[in-house]
C-alpha positions as CSV (number, residue, x, y, z in Angstrom):
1,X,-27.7,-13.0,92.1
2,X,-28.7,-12.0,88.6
3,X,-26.5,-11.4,85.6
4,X,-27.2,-9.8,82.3
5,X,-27.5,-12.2,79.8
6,X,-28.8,-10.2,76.7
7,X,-25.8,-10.6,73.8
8,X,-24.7,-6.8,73.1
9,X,-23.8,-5.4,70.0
10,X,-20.4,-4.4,70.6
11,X,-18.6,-7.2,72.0
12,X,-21.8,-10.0,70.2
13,X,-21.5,-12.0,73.5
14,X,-23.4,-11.5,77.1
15,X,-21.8,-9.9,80.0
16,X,-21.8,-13.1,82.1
17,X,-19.9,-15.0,79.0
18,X,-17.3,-11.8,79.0
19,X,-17.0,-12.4,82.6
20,X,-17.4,-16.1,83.7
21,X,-16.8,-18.0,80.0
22,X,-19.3,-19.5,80.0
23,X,-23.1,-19.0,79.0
24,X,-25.5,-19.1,82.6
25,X,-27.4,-22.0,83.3
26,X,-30.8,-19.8,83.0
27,X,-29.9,-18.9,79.1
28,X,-29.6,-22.4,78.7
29,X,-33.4,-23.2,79.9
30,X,-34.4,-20.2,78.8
31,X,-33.3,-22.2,74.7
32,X,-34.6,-25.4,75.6
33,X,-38.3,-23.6,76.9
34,X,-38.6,-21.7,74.0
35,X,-37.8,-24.9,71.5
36,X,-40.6,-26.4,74.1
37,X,-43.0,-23.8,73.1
38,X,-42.0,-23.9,69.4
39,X,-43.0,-27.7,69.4
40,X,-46.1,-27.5,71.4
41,X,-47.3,-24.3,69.1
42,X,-46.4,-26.6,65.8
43,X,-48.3,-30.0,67.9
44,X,-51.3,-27.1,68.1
45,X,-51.5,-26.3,64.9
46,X,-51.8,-29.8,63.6
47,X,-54.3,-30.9,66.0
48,X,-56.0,-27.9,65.7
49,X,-56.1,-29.1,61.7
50,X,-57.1,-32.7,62.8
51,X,-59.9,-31.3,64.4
52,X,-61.4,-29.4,61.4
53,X,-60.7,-32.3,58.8
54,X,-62.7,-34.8,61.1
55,X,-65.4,-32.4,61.8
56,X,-65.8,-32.1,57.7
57,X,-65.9,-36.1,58.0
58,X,-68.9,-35.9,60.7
59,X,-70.8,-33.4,58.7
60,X,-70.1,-35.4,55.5
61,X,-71.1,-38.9,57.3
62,X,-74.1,-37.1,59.1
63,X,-75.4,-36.0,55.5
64,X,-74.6,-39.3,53.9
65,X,-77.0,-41.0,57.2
66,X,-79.6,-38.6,56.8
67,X,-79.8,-39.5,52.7
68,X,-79.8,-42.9,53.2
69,X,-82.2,-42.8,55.7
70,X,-84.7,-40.9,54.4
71,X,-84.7,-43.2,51.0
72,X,-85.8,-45.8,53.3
73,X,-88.9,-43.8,55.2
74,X,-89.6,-42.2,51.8
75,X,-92.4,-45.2,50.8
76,X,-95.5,-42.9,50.1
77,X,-98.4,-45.3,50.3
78,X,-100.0,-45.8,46.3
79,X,-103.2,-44.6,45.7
80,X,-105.0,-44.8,42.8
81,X,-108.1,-43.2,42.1
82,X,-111.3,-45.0,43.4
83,X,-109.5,-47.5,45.7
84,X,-110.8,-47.5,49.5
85,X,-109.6,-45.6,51.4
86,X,-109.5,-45.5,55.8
87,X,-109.3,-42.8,57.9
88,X,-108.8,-43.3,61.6
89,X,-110.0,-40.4,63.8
């Protein structure tokens, strides 16, 4: 059996409270899901946040890598005119 439980404007209360006194069982899930939903879109957000502050860390930590490591393989080999000189074929 299903009962209205919208709140009308006249009387500011649902039909089943007018009749029964008392709110249905189904309005009361229906608050607690939606304060469910409320949390999980707030949980979302911040992950969703998380995600994009730690990808800027990778990309930072990825450049800072790739600077340090190419100071390391950046030893050009000194040559000064008339110094010998191999080539390999």
């Amino acid at each position: 059996m299903t009962f209205n439980n919208t709140t009308t404007e006249v009387i500011s209360m649902s039909s089943f409270f007018t009749n029964y006194e008392f709110e249905s069982e189904t309005l009361k899930k229906s608050c607690k899901f939606t304060q469910l939903v409320q949390k999980a879109m707030l949980q979302i957000k911040q992950l969703q946040l998380l995600q994009k502050e730690l990808q800027k860390n990778i990309q930072f930590l990825n450049k800072c890598m790739i600077l340090y490591v190419n100071k390391k393989r950046d030893k050009k080999p000194i040559f000064k005119k008339k110094n010998k000189v191999y080539l390999l074929r």
